[in-house]
C-alpha positions in Angstrom: 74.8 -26.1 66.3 76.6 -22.8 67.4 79.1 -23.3 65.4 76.9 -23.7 62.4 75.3 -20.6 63.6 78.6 -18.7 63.9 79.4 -20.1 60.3 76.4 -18.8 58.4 76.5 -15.2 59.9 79.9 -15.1 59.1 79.4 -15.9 55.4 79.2 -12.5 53.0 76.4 -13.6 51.1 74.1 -14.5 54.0 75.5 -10.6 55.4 74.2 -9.4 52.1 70.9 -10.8 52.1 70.0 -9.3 55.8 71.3 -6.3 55.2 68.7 -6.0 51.8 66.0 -7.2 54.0 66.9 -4.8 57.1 66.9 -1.2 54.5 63.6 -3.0 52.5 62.0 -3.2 56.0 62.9 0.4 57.0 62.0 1.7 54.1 58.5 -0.2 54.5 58.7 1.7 57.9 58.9 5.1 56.2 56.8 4.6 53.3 53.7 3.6 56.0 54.7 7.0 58.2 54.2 9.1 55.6 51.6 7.8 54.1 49.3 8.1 57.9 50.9 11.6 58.3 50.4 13.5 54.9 47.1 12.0 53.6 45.5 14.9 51.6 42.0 15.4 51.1 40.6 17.7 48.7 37.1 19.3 49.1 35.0 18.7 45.6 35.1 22.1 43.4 31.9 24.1 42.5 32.4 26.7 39.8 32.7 29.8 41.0 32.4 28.7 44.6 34.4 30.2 47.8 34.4 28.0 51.1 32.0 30.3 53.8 32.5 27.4 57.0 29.9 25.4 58.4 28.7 27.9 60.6 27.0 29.5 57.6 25.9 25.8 57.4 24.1 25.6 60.6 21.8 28.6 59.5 19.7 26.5 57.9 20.6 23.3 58.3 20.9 23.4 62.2 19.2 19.7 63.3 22.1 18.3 61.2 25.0 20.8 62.1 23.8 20.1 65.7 23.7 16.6 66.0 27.5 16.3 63.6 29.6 16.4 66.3 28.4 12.9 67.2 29.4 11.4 63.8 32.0 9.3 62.9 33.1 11.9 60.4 33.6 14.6 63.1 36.1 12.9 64.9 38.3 13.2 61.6 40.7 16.3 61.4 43.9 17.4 59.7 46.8 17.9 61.8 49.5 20.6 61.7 49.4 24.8 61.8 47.3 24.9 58.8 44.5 22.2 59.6 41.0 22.8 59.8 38.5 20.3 61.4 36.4 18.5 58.9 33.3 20.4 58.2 30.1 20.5 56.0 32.4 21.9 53.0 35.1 19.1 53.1 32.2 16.9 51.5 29.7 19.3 49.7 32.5 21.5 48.4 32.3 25.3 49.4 29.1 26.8 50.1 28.9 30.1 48.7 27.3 30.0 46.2 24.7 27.4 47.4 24.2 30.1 50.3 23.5 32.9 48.2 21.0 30.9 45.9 18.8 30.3 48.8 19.5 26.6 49.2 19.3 25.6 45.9 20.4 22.0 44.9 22.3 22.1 42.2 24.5 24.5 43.7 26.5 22.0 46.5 27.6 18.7 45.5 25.3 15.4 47.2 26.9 12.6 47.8 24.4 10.8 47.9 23.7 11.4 44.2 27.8 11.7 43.9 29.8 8.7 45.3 32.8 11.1 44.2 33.1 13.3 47.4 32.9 9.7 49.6 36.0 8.3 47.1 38.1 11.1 47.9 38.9 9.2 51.0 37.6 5.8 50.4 39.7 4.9 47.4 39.3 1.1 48.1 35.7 1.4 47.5 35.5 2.6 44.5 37.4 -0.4 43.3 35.4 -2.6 45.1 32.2 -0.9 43.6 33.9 -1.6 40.0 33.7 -5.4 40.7 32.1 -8.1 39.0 29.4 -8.4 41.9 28.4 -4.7 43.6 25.5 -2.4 45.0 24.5 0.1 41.9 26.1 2.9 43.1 28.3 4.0 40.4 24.8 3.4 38.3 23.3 6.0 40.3 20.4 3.7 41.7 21.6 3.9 45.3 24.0 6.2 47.2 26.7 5.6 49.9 23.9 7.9 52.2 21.6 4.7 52.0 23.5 2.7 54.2 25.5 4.8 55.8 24.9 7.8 58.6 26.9 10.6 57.3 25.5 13.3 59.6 25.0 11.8 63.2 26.0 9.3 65.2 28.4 5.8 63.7 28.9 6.0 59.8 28.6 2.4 59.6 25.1 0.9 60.6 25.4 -1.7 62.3 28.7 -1.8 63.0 30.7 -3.3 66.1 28.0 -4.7 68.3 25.0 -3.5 66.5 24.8 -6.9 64.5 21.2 -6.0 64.7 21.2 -3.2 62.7 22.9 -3.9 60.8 20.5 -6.7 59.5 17.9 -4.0 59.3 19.3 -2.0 57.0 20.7 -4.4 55.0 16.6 -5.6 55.8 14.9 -2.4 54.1 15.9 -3.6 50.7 16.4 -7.3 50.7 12.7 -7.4 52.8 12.7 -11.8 51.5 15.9 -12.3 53.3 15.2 -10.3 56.1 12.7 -12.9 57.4 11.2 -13.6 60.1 11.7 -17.4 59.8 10.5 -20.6 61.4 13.9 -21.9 60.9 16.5 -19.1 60.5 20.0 -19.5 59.6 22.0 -19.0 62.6 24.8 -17.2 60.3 22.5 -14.2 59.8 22.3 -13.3 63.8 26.2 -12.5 62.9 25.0 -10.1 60.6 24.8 -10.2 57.6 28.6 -8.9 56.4 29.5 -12.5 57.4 28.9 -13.9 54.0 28.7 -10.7 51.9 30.9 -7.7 50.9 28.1 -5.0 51.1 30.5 -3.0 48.7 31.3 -5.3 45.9 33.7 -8.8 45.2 34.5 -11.0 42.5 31.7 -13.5 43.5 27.7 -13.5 42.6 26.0 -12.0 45.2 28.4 -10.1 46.9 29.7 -13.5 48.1 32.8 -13.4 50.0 33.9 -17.0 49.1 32.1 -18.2 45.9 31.5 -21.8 46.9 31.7 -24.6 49.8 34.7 -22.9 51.3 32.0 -19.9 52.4 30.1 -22.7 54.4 32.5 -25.0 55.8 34.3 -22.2 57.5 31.5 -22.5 59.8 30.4 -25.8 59.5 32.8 -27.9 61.1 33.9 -31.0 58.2 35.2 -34.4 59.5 37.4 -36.9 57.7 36.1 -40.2 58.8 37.2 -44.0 57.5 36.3 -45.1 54.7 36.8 -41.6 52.7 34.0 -40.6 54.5 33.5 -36.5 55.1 31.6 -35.9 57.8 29.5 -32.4 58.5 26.6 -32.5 60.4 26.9 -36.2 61.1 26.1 -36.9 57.5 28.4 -37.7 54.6 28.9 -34.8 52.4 31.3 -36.5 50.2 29.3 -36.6 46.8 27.8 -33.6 47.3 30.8 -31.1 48.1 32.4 -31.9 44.5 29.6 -30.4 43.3 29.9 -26.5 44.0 27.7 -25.3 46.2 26.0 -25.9 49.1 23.2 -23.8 48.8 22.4 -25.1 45.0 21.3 -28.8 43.0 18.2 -29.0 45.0 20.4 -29.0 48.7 20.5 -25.6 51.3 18.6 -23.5 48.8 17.0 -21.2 51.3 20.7 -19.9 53.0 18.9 -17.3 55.1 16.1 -19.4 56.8 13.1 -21.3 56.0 9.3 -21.9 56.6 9.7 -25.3 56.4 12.6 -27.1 57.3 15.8 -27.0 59.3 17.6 -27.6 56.8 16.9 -24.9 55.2 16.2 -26.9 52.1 13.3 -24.7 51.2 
C-alpha cells in the first residue's frame, strides 16, 4: 500500500492535478475575503437631495430613532477610516430635502412601498421574489415592512426561537391556516418556514419541495416484505406514485382539521 501511495504522488500528472486544485482552492479563499470585506452599499438617490444624518431624523421621528438601536439593522456598520454606522439615510436616501418639506412623503424613499432600498443588500431576494411561486411584493400589494421589523428590535419575526411568532404573522394574512384546530398538524408548531419559502420558490405555494418528498422528510417511510411501504403503519405504496400527499381526496387539510386526525378534512 505505501508503495502504491509513494507511486502515485510521484507521478507528474497526479502533481498536476493537486497543484490546479491547491491555486483553485486559494483563489476560492481570496475571492470569499474580499467579497465579506469590500461589500458596498449605496444609499437610494433623491433628486436634489444631500444626506443631513439621522440626528435630523430623530426630530421628528424620535419613538423610532430611539428604539433603532435595538434593531437588527443597527448592529450593521461599514468598517474602515471612512465608515459611517448605518442610519435612517442608508435606507430612505438623504433627508434634506424631506426635512425641509416638512415631512412630506414623496420626498424620502419607503421601502415599504419600494422593495429597492431592501435589494440593495438582499440581492437573493429579489431573485427569489421573481419566482414562479412568491409574496406580491414586486406587484406592490405588500412590502418587505409587513413581515419584517425594520425599526426595532429582530428584523425577522419570528426568527430563532420565536417559532410562535412567527406563525402569527405569517397568521394576520393566512387567518384559515392560522387555526385554532381540533387536530392541528404538528409541522406548524415548527413554524411555518418548515414547508414554505416566505420569499418565493419554484413550487405552488411557496412550497419548498413540490410533492411527497416535502412530507416524508418528516414522516418516517418503511420498506417492509412484500413491496410493502410502510408510514404510519399503513401501506402507502399506491398512493405515493400519485404526487401528493395532501391531494386525490387524502391529507387535504395540511395545516389541521376540525374533524379528523388525519387531517383528511
Amino acid at each position: 500500500m505505501t508503495s502504491r501511495i509513494r507511486k502515485l504522488w510521484s507521478n507528474p500528472s497526479t502533481m498536476r492535478i493537486i497543484g490546479i486544485v491547491v491555486v483553485a482552492l486559494f483563489a476560492a479563499g481570496l475571492i470569499s475575503c474580499a467579497t465579506l470585506t469590500r461589500v458596498v452599499v449605496v444609499p437610494p438617490q433623491i433628486p436634489g437631495a444631500t444626506f443631513v444624518g439621522s440626528e435630523n431624523c430623530s426630530q421628528c421621528h424620535e419613538n423610532i430613532t430611539r428604539d433603532f438601536k435595538t434593531a437588527s439593522h443597527a448592529r450593521l456598520h461599514a468598517s474602515g477610516p471612512n465608515s459611517t454606522e448605518i442610519g435612517c439615510e442608508s435606507c430612505h436616501g438623504p433627508g434634506s430635502v424631506h426635512s425641509e418639506s416638512g415631512g412630506a412623503r414623496q420626498t424620502i424613499v419607503n421601502p415599504k412601498k419600494d422593495p429597492e432600498a431592501c435589494f440593495a443588500c438582499h440581492l437573493d431576494k429579489r431573485g427569489e421574489f421573481h419566482l414562479a411561486s412568491h409574496h406580491p411584493v414586486l406587484e406592490g400589494k405588500m412590502g418587505c415592512g409587513d413581515c419584517h421589523n425594520v425599526h426595532k428590535g429582530d428584523a425577522i419575526l419570528g426568527g430563532a426561537f420565536s417559532l410562535a411568532s412567527e406563525r402569527e404573522t405569517c397568521g394576520k394574512c393566512h387567518i384559515a391556516q392560522h387555526g385554532p384546530f381540533v387536530f392541528e398538524h404538528e409541522a406548524i408548531r415548527e413554524g411555518c418556514t418548515i414547508c414554505h419559502n416566505a420569499h418565493g420558490t419554484v413550487n405552488a405555494k411557496l412550497l419548498t419541495q413540490r410533492n411527497q418528498n416535502l412530507c416524508i422528510r418528516c414522516h418516517f417511510q418503511q420498506q417492509a416484505p412484500g413491496g410493502q411501504l410502510l408510514i404510519g403503519g399503513r401501506d402507502h405504496r399506491q398512493f405515493v406514485s400519485k404526487g401528493t400527499c395532501w391531494t386525490a381526496g387524502c391529507h387535504e387539510a395540511v395545516h389541521g382539521s376540525q374533524i379528523g386526525s388525519l387531517l383528511r378534512y
